[in-house]
ZADO-1210 file (C-alpha; in nm, 4 decimals, padded with zeros to 6 digits):
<atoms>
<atom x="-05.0659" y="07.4559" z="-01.8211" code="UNK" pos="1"/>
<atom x="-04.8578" y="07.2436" z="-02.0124" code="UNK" pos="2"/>
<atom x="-04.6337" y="06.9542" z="-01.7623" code="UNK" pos="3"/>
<atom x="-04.3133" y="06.9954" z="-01.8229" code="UNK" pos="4"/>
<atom x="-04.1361" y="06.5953" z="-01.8097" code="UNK" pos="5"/>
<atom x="-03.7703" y="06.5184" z="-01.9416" code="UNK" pos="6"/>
<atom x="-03.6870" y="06.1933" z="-02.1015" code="UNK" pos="7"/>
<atom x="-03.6130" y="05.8935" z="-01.8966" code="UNK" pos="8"/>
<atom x="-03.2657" y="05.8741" z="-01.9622" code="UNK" pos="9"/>
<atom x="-03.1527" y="06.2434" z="-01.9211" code="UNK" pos="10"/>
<atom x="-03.3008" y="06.2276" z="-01.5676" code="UNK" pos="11"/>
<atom x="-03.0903" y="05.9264" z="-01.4688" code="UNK" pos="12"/>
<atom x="-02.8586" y="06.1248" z="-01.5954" code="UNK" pos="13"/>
<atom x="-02.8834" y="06.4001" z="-01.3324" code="UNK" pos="14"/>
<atom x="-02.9585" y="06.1742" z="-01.0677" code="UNK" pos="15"/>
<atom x="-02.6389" y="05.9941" z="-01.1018" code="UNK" pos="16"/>
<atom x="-02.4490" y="06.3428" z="-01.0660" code="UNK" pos="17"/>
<atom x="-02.6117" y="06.4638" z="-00.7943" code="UNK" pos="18"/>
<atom x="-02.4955" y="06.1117" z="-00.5992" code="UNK" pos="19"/>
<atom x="-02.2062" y="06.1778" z="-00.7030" code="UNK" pos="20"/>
<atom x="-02.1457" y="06.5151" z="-00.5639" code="UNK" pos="21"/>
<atom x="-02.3637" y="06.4755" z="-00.2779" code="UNK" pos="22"/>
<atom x="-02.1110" y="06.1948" z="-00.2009" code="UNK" pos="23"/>
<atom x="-02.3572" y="05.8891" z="-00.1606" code="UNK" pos="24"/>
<atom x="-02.4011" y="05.5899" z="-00.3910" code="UNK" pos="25"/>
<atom x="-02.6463" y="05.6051" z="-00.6620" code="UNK" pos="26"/>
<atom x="-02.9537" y="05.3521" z="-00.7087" code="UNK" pos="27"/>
<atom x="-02.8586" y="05.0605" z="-00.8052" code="UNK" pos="28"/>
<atom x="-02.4914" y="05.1346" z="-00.7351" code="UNK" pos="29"/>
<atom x="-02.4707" y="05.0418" z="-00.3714" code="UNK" pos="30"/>
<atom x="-02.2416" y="04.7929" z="-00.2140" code="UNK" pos="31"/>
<atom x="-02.0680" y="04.8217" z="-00.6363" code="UNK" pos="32"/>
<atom x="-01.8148" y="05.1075" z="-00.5102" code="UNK" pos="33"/>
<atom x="-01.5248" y="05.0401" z="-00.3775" code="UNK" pos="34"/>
<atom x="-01.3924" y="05.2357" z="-00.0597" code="UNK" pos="35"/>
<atom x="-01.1350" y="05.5281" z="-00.1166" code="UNK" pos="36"/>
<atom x="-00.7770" y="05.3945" z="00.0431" code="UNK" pos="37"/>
<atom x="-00.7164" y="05.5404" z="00.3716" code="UNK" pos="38"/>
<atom x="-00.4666" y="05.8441" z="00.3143" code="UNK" pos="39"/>
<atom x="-00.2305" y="05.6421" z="00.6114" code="UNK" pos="40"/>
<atom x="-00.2703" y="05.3055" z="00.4737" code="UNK" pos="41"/>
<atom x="00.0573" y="05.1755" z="00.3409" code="UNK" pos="42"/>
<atom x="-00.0074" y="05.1544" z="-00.0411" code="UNK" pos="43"/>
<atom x="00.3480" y="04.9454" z="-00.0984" code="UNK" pos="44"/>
<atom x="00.1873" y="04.6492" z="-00.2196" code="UNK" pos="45"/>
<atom x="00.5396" y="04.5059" z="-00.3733" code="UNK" pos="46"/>
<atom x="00.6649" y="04.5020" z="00.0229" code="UNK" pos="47"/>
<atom x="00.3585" y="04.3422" z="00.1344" code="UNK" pos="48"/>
<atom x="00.3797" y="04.0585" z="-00.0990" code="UNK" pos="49"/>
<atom x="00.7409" y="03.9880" z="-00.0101" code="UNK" pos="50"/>
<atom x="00.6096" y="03.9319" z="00.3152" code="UNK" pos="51"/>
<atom x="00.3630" y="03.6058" z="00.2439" code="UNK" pos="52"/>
<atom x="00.5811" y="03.2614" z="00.2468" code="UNK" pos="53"/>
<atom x="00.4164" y="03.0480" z="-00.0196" code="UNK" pos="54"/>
<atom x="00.2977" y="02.7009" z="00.1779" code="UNK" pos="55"/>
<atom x="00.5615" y="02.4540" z="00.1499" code="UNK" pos="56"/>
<atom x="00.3391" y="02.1039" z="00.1592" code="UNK" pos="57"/>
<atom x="00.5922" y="01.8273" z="00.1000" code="UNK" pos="58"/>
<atom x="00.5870" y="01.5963" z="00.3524" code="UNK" pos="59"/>
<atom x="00.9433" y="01.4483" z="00.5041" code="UNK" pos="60"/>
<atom x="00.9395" y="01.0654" z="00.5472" code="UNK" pos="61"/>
<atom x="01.2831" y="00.9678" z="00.7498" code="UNK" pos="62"/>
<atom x="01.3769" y="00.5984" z="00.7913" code="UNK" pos="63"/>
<atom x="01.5775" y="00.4692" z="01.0709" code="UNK" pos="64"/>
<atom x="01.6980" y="00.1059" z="01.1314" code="UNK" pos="65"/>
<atom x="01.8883" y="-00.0242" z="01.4692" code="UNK" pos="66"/>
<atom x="01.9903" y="00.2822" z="01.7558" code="UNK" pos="67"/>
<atom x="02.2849" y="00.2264" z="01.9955" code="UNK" pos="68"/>
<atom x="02.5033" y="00.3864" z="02.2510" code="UNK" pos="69"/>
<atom x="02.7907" y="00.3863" z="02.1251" code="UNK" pos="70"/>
<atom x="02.9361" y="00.2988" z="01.7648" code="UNK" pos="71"/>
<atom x="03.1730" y="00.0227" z="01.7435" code="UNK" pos="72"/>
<atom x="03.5287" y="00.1214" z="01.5734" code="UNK" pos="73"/>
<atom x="03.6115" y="-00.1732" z="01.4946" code="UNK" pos="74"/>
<atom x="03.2781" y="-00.2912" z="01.3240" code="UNK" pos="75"/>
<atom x="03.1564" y="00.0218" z="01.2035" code="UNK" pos="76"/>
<atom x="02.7786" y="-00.0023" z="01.0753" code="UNK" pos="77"/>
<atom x="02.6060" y="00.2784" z="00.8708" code="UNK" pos="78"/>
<atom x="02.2596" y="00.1803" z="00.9674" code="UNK" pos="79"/>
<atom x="02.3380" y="00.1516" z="01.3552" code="UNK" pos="80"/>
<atom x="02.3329" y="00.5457" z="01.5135" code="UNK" pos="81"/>
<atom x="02.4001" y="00.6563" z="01.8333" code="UNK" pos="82"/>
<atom x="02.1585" y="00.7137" z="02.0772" code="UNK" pos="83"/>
<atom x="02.3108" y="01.0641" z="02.1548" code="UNK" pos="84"/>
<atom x="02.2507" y="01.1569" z="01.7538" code="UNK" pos="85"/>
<atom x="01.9256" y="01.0427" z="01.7296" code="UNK" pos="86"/>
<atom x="01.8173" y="01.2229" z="02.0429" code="UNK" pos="87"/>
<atom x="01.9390" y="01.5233" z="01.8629" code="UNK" pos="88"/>
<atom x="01.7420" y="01.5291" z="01.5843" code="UNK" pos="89"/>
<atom x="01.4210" y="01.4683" z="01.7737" code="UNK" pos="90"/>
<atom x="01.5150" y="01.7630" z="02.0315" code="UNK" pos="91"/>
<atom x="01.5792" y="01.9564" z="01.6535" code="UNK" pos="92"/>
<atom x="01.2347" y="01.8891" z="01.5434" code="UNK" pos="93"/>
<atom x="01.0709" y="01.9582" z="01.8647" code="UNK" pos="94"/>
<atom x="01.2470" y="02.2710" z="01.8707" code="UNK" pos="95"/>
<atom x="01.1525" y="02.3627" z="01.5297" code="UNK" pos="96"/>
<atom x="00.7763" y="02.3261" z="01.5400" code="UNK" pos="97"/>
<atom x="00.7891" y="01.9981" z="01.3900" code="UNK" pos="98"/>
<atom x="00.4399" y="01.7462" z="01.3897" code="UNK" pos="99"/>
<atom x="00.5080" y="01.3731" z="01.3937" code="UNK" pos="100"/>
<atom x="00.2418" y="01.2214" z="01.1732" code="UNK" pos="101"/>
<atom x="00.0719" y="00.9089" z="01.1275" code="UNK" pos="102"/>
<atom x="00.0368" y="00.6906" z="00.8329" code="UNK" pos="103"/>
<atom x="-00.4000" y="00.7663" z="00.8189" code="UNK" pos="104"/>
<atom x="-00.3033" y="01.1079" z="00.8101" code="UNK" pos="105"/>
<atom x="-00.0500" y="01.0651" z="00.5366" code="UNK" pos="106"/>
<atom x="-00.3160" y="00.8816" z="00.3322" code="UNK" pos="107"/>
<atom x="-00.6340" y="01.1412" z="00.3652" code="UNK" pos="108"/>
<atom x="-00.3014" y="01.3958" z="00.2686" code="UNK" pos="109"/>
<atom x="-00.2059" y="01.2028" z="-00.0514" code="UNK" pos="110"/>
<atom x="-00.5833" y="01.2155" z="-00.1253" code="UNK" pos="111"/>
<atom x="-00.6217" y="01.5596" z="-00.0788" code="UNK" pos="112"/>
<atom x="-00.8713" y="01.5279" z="00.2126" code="UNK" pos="113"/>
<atom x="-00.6709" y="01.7306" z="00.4746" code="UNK" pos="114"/>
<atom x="-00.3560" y="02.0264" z="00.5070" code="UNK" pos="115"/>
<atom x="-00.1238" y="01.8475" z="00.7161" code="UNK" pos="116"/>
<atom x="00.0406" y="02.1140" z="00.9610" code="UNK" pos="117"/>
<atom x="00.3576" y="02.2139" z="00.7950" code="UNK" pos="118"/>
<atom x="00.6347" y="02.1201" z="00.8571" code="UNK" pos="119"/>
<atom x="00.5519" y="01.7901" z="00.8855" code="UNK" pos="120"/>
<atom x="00.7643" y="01.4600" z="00.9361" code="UNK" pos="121"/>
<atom x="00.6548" y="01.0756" z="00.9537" code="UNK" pos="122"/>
<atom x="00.9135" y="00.8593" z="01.1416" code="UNK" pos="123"/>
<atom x="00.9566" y="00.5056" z="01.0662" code="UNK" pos="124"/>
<atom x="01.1800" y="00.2036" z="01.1707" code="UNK" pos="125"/>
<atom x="01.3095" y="-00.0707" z="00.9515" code="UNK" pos="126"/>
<atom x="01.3211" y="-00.4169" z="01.0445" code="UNK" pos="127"/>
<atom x="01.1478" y="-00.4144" z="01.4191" code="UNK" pos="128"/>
<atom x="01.5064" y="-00.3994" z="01.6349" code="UNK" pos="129"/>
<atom x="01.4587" y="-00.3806" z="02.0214" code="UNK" pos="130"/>
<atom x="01.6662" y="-00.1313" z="02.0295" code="UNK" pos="131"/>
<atom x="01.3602" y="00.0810" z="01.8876" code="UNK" pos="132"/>
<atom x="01.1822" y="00.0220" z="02.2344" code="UNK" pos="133"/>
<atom x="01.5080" y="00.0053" z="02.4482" code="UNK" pos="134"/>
<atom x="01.6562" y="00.3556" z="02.3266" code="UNK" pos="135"/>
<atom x="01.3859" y="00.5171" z="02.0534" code="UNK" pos="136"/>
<atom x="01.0592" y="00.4898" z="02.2004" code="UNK" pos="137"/>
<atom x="01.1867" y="00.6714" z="02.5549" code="UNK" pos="138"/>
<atom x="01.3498" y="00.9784" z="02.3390" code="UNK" pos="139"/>
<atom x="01.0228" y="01.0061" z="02.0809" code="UNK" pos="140"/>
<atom x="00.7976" y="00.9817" z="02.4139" code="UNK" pos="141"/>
<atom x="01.0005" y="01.2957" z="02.5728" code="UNK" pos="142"/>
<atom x="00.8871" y="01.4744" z="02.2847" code="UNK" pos="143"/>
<atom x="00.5570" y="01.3152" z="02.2237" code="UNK" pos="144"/>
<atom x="00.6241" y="01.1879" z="01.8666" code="UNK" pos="145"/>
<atom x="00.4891" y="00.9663" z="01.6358" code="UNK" pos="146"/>
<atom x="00.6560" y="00.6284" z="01.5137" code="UNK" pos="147"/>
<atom x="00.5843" y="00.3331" z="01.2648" code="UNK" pos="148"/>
<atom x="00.7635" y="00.0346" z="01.2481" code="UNK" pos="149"/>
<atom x="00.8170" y="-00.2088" z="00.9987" code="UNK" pos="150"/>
<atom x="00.8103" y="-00.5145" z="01.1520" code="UNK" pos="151"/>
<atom x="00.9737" y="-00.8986" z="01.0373" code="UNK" pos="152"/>
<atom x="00.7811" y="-01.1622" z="01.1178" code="UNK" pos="153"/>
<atom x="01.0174" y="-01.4130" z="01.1727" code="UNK" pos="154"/>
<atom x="01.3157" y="-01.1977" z="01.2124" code="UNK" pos="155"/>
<atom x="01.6533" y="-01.4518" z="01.1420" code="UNK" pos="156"/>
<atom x="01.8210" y="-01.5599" z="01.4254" code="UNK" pos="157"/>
<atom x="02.1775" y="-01.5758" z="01.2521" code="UNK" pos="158"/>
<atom x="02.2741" y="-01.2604" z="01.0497" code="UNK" pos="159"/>
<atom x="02.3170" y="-01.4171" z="00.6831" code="UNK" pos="160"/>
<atom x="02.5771" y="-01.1900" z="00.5600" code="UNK" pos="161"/>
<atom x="02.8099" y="-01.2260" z="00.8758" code="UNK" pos="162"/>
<atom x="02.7222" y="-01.5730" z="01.0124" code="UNK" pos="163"/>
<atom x="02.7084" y="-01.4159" z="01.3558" code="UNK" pos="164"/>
<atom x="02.4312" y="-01.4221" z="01.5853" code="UNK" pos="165"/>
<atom x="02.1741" y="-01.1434" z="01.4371" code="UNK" pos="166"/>
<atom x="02.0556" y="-00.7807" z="01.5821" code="UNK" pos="167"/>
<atom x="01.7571" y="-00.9129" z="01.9149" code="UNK" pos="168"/>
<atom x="01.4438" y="-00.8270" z="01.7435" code="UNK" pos="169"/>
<atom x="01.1587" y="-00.6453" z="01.9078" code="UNK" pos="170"/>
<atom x="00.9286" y="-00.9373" z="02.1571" code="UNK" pos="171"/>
<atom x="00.5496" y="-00.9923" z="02.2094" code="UNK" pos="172"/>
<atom x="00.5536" y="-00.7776" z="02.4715" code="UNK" pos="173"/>
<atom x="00.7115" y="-00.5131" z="02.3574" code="UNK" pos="174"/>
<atom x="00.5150" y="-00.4544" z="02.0549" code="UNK" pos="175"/>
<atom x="00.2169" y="-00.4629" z="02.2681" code="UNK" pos="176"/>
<atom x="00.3567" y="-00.2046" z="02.5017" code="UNK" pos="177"/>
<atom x="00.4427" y="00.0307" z="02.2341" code="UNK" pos="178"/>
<atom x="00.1358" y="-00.0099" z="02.0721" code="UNK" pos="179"/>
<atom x="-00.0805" y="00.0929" z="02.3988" code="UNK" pos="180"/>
<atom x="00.1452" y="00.4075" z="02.4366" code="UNK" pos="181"/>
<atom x="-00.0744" y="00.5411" z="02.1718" code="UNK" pos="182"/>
<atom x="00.2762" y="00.6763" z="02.0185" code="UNK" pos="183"/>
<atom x="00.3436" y="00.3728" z="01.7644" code="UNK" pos="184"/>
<atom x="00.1949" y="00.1891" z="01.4829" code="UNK" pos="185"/>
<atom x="00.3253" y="-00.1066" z="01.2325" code="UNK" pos="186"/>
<atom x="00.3443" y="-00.2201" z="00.9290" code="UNK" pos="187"/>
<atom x="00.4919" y="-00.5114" z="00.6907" code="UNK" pos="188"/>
<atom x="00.7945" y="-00.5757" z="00.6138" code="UNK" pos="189"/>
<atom x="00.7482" y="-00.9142" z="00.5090" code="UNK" pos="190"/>
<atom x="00.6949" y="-01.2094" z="00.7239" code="UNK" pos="191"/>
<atom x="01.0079" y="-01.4421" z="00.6659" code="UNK" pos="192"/>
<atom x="01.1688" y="-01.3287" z="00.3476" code="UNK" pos="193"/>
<atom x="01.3785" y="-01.0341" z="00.4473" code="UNK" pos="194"/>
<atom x="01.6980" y="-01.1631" z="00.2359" code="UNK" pos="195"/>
<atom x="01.8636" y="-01.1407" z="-00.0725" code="UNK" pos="196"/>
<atom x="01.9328" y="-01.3626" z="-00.3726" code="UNK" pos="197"/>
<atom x="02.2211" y="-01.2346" z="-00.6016" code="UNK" pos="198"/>
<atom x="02.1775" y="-00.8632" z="-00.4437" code="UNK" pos="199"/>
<atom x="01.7697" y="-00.8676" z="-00.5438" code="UNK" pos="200"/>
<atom x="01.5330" y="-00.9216" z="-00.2590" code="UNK" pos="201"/>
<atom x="01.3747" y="-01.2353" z="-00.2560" code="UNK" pos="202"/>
<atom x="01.0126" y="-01.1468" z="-00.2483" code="UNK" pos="203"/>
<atom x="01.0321" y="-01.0338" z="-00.5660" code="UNK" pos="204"/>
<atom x="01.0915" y="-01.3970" z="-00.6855" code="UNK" pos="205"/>
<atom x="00.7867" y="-01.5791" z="-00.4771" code="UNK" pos="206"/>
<atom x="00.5522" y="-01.7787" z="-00.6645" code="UNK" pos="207"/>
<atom x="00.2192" y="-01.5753" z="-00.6505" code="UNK" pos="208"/>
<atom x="00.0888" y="-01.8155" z="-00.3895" code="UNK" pos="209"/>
<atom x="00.4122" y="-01.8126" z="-00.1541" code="UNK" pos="210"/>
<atom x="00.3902" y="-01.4268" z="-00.1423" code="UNK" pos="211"/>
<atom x="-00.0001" y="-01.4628" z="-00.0695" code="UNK" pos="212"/>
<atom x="00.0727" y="-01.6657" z="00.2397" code="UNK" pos="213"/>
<atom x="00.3835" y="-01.4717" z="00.3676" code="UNK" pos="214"/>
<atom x="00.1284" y="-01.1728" z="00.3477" code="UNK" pos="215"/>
<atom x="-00.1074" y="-01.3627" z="00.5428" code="UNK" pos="216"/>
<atom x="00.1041" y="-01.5346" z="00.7459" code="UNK" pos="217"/>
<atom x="00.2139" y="-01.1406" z="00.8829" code="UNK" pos="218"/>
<atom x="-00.1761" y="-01.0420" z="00.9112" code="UNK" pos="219"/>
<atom x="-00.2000" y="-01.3498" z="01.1227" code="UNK" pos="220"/>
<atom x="00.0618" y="-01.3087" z="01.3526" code="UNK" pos="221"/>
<atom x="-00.0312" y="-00.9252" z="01.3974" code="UNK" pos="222"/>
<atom x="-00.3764" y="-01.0730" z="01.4932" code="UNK" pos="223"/>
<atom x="-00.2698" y="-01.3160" z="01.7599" code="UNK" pos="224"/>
<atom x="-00.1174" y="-00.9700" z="01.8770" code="UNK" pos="225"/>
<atom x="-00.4481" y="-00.7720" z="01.8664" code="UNK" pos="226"/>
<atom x="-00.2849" y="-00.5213" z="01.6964" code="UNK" pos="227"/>
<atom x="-00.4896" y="-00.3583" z="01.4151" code="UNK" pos="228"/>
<atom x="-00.4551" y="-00.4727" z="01.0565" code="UNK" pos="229"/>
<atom x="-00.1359" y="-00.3074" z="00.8647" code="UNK" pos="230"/>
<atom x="-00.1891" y="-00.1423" z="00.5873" code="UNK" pos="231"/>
<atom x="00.0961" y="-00.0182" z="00.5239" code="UNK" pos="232"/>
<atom x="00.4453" y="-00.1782" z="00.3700" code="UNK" pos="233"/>
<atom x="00.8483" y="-00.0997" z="00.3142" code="UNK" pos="234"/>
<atom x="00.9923" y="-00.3104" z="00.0581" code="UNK" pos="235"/>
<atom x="01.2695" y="-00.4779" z="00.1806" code="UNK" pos="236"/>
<atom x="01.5842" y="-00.3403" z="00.0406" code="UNK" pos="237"/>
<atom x="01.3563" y="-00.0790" z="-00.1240" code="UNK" pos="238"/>
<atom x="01.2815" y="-00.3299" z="-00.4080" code="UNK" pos="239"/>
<atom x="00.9812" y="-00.4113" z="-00.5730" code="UNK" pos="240"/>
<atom x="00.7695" y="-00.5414" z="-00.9088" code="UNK" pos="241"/>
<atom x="00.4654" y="-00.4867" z="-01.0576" code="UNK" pos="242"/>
<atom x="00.3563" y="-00.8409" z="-00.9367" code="UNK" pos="243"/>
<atom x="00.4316" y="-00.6963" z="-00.5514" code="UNK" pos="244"/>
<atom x="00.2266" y="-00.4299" z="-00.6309" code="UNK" pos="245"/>
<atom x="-00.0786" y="-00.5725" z="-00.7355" code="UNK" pos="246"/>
<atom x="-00.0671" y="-00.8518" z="-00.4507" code="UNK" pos="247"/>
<atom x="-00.0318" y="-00.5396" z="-00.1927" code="UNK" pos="248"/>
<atom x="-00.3174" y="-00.3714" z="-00.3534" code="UNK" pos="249"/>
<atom x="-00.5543" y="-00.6734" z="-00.3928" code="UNK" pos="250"/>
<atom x="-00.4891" y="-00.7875" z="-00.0171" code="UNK" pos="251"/>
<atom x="-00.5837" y="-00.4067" z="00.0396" code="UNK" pos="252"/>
<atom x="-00.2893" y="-00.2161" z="00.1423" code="UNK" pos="253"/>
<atom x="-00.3106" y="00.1681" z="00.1260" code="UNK" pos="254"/>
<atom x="00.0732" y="00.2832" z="00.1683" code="UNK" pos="255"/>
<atom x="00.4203" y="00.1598" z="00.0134" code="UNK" pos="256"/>
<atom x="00.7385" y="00.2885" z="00.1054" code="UNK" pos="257"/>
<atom x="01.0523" y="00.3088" z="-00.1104" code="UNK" pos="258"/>
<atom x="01.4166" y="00.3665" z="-00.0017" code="UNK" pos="259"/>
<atom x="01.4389" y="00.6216" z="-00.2734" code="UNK" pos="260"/>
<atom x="01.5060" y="00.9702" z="-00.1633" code="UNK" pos="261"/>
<atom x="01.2708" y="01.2641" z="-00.1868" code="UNK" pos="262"/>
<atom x="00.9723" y="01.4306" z="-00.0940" code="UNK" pos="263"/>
<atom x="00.5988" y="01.3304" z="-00.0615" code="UNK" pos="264"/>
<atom x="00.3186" y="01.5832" z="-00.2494" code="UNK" pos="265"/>
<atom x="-00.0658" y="01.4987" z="-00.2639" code="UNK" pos="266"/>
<atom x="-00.1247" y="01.2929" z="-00.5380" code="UNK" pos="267"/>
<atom x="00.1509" y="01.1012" z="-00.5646" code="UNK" pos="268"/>
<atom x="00.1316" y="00.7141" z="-00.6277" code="UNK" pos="269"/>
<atom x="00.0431" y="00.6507" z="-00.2500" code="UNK" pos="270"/>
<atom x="00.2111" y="00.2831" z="-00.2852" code="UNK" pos="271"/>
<atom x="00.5239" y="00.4119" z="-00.4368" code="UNK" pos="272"/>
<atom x="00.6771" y="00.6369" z="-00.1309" code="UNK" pos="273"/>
<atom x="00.9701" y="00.8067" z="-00.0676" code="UNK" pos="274"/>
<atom x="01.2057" y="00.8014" z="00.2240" code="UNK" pos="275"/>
<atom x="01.5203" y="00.9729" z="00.3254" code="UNK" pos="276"/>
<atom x="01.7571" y="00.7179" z="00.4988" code="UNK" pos="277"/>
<atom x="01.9096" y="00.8642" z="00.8253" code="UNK" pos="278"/>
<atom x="02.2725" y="00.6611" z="00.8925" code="UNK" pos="279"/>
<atom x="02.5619" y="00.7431" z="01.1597" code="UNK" pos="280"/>
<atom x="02.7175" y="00.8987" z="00.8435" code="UNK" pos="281"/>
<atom x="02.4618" y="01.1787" z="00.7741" code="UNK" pos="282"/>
<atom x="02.5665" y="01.5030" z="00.9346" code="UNK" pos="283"/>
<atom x="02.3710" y="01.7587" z="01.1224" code="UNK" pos="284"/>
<atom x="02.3962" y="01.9599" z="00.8234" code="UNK" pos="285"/>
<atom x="02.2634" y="01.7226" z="00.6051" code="UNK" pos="286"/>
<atom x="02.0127" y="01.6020" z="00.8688" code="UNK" pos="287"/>
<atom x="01.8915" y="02.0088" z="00.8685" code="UNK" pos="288"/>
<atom x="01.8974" y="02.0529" z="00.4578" code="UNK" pos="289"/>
<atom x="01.6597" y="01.6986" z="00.4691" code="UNK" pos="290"/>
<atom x="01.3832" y="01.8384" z="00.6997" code="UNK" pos="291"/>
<atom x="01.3872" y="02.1504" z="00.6025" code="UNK" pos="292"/>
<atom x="01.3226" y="02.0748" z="00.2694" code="UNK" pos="293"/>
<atom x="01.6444" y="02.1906" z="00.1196" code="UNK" pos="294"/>
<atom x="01.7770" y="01.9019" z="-00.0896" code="UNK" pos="295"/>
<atom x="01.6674" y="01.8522" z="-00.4556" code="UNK" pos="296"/>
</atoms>
């Protein structure tokens, strides 16, 4: 008798129906089909998508200077808030889920090496006033917050622009206290040249070798602290010069911070930082459109 065979093709060919009506996947064709949608399954894709915030990862750098409990009307001073405004904006960023940061997790951020938690803010001090450990440090401590100071070495004892006695300065003591909090860390803000000369900051002007020492003269003093090394500077009066920045960067700083307002993004020029100034003249509103990332 004569064996009856059919080509190799048309017999895939019938194999591949019969799957398909029997309902089960063909040779070959397993885990390739895709499931059926449920017939309950809410197939409104356009509403679903609405739904999904895109992540917002700018990160909010705020600068404050000198904190006091009352402001004086008759010698009113921008960068001197109240005590009761500051501890405002700290409850409003406890309140809102905010995460104090610190500056080694602002620098594996700019490098792309972590997701900060979002939203997140880094807190910083100009010029190393007591008043940061007399009225700041207990408020940021309620709420378990992060600080960094930039600290004056040898802060002046008479204000040059007034002639009056200056602003008491944070002590020994106090910068050690902070530090073992585990709440606060520091940085430079020079050692002894935190002034002016014809409205441009002074360190701009050193001799190479004069702005080698005052940056060792700071990593000196912060030793006879035992504080660790800063790595970290603010430019006084938010000034600086491409012969700044290659001193910073040769005597291996990591961070620089601007007074120029905006946001920080990963991969930004991590010695060219911005900061939003907080003064007694911001408003809650404004205060609100800053953190939440509202202003251009």
């Amino acid at each position: 008798m004569r064996k009856f065979t059919l080509p190799h093709h048309r017999f895939l060919i019938i194999i591949l129906f019969l799957c398909l009506w029997l309902g089960v996947p063909a040779p070959g064709l397993a885990g390739r089909l895709l499931p059926l949608p449920d017939s309950n399954q809410n197939l409104q894709t356009g509403n679903h998508a609405s739904r999904i915030v895109p992540r917002d990862n700018r990160v909010v750098v705020l600068t404050y200077h000198h904190l006091v409990l009352a402001a004086d009307p008759l010698n009113p001073n921008p960068m001197a808030l109240p005590v009761s405004e500051f501890a405002w904006q700290m409850g409003y960023l406890h309140q809102n889920g905010f995460r104090s940061i610190t500056l080694s997790q602002l620098q594996a951020f700019l490098q792309g090496e972590i997701e900060l938690p979002e939203p997140s803010v880094l807190i910083t001090f100009d010029d190393g006033y007591e008043s940061n450990y007399l009225y700041a440090a207990p408020v940021m401590a309620r709420y378990k917050m992060h600080g960094v100071i930039f600290l004056i070495g040898q802060p002046p004892v008479i204000n040059p622009v007034t002639g009056l006695n200056a602003l008491p300065h944070l002590t020994s003591l106090q910068l050690k206290r902070l530090y073992q909090s585990g709440y606060w860390e520091f940085g430079y803000h020079t050692y002894n040249h935190h002034y002016q000369e014809k409205g441009k900051s002074v360190l701009l002007n050193l001799p190479a070798q004069e702005l080698q020492q005052d940056l060792q003269n700071f990593q000196q003093m912060i030793y006879g602290l035992g504080l660790p090394q800063c790595r970290a500077i603010a430019y006084p009066f938010g000034q600086y010069s491409p012969t700044l920045l290659q001193e910073i960067e040769r005597q291996g700083y990591k961070l620089g911070f601007t007074v120029t307002p905006g946001y920080i993004r990963p991969g930004q020029n991590p010695l060219l930082l911005n900061r939003f100034t907080v003064s007694s003249l911001l408003t809650r509103q404004q205060f609100q459109a800053i953190v939440n990332r509202q202003v251009s």
